[in-house]
Short mmCIF file of the C-alpha atoms (twelve columns), coordinates in Angstrom:
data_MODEL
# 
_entry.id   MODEL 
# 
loop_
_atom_site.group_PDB 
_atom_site.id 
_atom_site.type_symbol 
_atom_site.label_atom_id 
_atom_site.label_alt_id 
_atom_site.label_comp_id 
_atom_site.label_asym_id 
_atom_site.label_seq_id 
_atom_site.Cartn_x 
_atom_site.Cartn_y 
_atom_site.Cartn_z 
_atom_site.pdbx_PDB_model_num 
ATOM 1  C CA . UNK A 1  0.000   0.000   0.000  1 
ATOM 2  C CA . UNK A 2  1.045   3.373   -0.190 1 
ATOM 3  C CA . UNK A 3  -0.303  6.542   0.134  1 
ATOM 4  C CA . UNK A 4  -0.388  9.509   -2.276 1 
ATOM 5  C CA . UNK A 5  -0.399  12.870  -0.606 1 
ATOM 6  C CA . UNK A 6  -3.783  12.220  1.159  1 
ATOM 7  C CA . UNK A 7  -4.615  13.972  4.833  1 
ATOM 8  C CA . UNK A 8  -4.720  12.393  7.801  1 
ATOM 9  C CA . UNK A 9  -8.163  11.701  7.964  1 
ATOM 10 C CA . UNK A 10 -7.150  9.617   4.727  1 
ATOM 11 C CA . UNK A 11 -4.387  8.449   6.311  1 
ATOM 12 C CA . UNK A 12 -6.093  6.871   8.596  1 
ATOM 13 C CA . UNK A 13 -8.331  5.364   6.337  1 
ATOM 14 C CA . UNK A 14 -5.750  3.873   4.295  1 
ATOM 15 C CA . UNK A 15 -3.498  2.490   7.412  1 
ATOM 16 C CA . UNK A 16 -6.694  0.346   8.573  1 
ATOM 17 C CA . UNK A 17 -7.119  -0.968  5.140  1 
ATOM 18 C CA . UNK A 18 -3.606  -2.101  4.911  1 
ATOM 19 C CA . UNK A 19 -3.528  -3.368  8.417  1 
ATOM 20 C CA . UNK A 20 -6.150  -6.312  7.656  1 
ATOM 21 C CA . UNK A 21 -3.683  -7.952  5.173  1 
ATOM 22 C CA . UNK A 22 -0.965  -10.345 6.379  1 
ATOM 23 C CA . UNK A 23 1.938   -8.248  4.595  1 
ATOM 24 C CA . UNK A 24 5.338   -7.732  6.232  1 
ATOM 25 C CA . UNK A 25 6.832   -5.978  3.736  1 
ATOM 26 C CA . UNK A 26 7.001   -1.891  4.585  1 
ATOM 27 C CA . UNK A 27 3.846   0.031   3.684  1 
ATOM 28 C CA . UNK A 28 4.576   3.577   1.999  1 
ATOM 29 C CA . UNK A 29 1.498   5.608   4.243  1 
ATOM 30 C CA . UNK A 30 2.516   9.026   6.089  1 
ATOM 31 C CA . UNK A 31 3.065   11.320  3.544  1 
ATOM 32 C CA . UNK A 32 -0.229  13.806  5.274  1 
ATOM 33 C CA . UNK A 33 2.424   15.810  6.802  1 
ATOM 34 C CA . UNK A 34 3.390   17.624  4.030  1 
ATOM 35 C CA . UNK A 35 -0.037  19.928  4.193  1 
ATOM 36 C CA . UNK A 36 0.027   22.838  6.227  1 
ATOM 37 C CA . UNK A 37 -3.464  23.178  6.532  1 
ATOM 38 C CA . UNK A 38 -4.035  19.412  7.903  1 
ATOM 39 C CA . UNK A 39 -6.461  18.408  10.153 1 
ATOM 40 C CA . UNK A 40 -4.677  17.722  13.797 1 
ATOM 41 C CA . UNK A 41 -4.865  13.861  14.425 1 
ATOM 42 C CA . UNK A 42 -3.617  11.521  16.711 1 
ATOM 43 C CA . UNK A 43 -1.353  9.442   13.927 1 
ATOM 44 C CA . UNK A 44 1.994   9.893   14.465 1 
ATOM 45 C CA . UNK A 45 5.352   8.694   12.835 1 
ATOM 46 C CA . UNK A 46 7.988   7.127   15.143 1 
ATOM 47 C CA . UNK A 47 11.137  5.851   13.204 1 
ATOM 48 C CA . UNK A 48 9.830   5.218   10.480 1 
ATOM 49 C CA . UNK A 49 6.726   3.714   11.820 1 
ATOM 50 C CA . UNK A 50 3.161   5.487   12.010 1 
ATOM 51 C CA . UNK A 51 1.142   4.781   15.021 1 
ATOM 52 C CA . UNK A 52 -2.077  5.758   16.236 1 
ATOM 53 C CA . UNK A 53 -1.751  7.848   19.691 1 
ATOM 54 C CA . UNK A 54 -4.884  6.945   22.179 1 
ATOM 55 C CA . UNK A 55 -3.905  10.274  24.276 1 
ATOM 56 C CA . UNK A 56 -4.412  12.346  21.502 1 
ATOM 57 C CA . UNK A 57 -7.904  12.863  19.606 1 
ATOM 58 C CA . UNK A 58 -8.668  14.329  16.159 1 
ATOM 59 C CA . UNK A 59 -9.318  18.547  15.928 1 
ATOM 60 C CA . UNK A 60 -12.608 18.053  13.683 1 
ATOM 61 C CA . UNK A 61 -13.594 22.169  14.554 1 
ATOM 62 C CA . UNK A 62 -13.151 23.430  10.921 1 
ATOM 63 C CA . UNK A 63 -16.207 20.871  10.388 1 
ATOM 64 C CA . UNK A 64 -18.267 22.686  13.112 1 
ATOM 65 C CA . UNK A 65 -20.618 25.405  11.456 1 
# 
């Protein structure tokens, strides 16, 4: 899997998906970071690896009207 400049919230999306298959080969997801105007999340990239941080929540207020 890899990911082509998507935002966290497809990020996420795309992690899950690749998650369900039985692949140990390295997954090219995390490029989100790149956008300045990205939505805050709680996906974060660790050496190399992207994890999903329970302590921190997604900012979904641009959403609110």
């Amino acid at each position: 899997m890899t990911s082509a400049l998507e935002a966290n919230i497809g990020l996420n999306a795309i992690a899950q998906f690749s998650s369900s298959f039985q692949n140990s080969l390295p997954q090219g997801l995390g490029t989100g970071q790149l956008y300045t105007n990205n939505i805050a999340s709680p996906l974060e990239i660790k050496q190399g690896y992207l994890f999903y941080n329970i302590q921190n929540s997604w900012d979904l207020s641009i959403f609110e009207a």
